[in-house]
C-alpha positions in Angstrom: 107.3 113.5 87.8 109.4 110.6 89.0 112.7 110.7 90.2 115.5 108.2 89.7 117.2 107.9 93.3 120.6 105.6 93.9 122.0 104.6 97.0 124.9 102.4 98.0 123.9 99.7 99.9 126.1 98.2 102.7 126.1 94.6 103.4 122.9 94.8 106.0 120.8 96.2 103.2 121.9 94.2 101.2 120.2 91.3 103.1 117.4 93.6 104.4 116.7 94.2 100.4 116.9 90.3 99.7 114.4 89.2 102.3 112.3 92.0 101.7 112.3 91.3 97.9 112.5 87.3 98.0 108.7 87.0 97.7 109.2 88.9 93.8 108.4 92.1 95.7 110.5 94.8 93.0 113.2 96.7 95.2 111.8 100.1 93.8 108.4 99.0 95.8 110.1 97.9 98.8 112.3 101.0 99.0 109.1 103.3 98.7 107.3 101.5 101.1 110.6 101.6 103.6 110.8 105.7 103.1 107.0 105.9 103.4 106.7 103.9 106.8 110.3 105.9 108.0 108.6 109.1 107.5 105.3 107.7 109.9 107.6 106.7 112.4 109.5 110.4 112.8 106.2 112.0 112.8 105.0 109.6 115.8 108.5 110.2 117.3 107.9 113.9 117.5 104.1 113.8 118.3 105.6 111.3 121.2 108.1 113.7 122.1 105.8 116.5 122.3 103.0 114.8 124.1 105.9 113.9 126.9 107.3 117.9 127.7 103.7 119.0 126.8 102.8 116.4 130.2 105.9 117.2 131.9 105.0 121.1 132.0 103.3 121.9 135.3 102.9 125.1 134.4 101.0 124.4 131.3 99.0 121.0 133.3 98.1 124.2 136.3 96.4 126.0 133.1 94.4 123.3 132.0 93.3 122.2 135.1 92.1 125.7 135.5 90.1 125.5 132.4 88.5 122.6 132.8 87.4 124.2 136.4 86.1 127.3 134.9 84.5 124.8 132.3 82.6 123.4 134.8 80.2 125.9 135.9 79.2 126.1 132.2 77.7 121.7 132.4 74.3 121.5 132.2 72.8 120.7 135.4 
């Protein structure tokens, strides 16, 4: 079911909204598509952030090194 959302827009999205909805574009579209493509970028934010203390751990880059050396015996020739 759809919900009715409102906001108070401040001068800046005011314009953002005109530019964005200058082409005939409906401001209910734009807004989804705004949320929609804000909620991609936090997701590749935290994958971002995680990828960077996941590489920043030695201890856990000292395990995976192991791995892949106990991994190796197992190649086929």
């Amino acid at each position: 079911m759809a919900e009715t959302i409102t906001f108070r827009p401040d001068e800046d999205a005011r314009r953002a909204l005109a530019a964005l909805t200058a082409d005939g574009t409906a401001v209910s579209a734009v807004v989804r598509s705004a949320l929609v493509e804000a909620a991609r970028r936090a997701a590749r934010e935290r994958l971002h952030a995680e990828a960077a203390d996941l590489a920043a751990d030695q201890a856990d880059r000292a395990e995976a090194a192991q791995v892949l050396r106990d991994m190796e015996t197992l190649r086929a020739w």
